[in-house]
C-alpha positions in Angstrom: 102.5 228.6 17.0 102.4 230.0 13.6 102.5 233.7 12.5 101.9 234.7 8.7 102.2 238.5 7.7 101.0 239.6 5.0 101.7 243.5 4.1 100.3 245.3 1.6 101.6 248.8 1.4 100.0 251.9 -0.5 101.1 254.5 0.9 100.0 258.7 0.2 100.0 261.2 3.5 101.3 264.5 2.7 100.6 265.1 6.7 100.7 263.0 9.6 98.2 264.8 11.6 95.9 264.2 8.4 95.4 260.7 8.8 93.0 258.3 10.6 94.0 254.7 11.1 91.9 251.6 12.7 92.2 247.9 13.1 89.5 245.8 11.9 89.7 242.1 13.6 88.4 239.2 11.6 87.5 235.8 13.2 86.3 232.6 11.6 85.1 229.7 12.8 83.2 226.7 10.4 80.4 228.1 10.5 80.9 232.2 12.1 82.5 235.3 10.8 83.0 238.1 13.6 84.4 241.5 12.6 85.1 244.7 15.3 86.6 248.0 14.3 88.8 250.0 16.5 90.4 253.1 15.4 93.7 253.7 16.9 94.3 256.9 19.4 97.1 259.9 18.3 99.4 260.1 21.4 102.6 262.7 21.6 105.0 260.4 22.7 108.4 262.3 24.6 110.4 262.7 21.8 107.7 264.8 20.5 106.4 262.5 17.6 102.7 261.8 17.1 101.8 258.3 17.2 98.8 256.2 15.7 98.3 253.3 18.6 95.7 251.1 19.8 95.8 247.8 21.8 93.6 244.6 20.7 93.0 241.7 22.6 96.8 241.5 23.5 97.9 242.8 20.1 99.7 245.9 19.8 99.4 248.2 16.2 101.2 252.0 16.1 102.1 254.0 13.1 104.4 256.9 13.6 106.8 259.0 11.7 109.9 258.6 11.1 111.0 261.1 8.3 109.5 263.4 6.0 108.0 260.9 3.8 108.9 257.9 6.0 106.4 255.8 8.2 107.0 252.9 10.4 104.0 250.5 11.4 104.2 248.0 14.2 101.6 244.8 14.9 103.1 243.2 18.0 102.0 240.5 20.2 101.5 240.7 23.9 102.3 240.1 27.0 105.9 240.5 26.1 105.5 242.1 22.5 108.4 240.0 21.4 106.5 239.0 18.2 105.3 240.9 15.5 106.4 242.7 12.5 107.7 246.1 11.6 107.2 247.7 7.8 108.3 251.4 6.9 107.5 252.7 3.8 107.1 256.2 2.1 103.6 257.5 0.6 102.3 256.7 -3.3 99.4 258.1 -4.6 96.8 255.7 -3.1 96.2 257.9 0.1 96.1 254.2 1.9 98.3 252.3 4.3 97.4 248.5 5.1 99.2 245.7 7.2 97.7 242.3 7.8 98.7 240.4 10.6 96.7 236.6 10.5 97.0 235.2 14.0 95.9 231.3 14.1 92.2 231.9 13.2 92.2 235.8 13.7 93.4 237.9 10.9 93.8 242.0 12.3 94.3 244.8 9.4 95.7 248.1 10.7 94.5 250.2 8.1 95.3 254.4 7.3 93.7 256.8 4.9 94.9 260.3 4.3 91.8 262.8 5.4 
């Protein structure tokens, strides 16, 4: 089983809490194309950090903070989420976050825009 990542980073969120994020899932076929959105859920997670995460079809995506200008995004493959990638990054001035994880014939996006 092959995994490719492909991250593309543009980063610009003066505010975590002023920030929506989603996962947009991409199949192909020969002769289909199927595309869902999901927007990922802010949870307060016990260290008291807000949290971006959503779980697709066995794949896990989160976006937290991890410093004043620092962000860490996860993609993660279930049922033992011992696969997946990890990118932190600060912000530029492209309000936009994007990670692409391409999955055999699935490719998932987790995507953020500043508000």
């Amino acid at each position: 089983m092959k995994l490719l990542f492909i991250s593309t980073l543009l980063f610009s969120f003066p505010s975590f809490a002023d920030m929506t994020c989603d996962v947009t899932k991409k199949v192909s076929s020969n002769t289909n194309y199927e595309q869902t959105i999901t927007q990922l859920v802010p949870y307060e997670n016990p260290s008291a950090q807000i949290v971006h995460r959503v779980e697709v079809d066995n794949m896990y995506f989160s976006v937290r903070r991890t410093g004043e200008n620092d962000y860490l995004a996860i993609v993660s493959e279930g049922p033992d989420y011992t696969h997946g990638t990890t990118v932190k990054s600060g912000f530029t001035e492209r309000d936009l976050m994007r990670v692409t994880f391409v999955f055999q014939n699935t490719v998932y996006t987790l995507k953020c825009n500043k508000l």
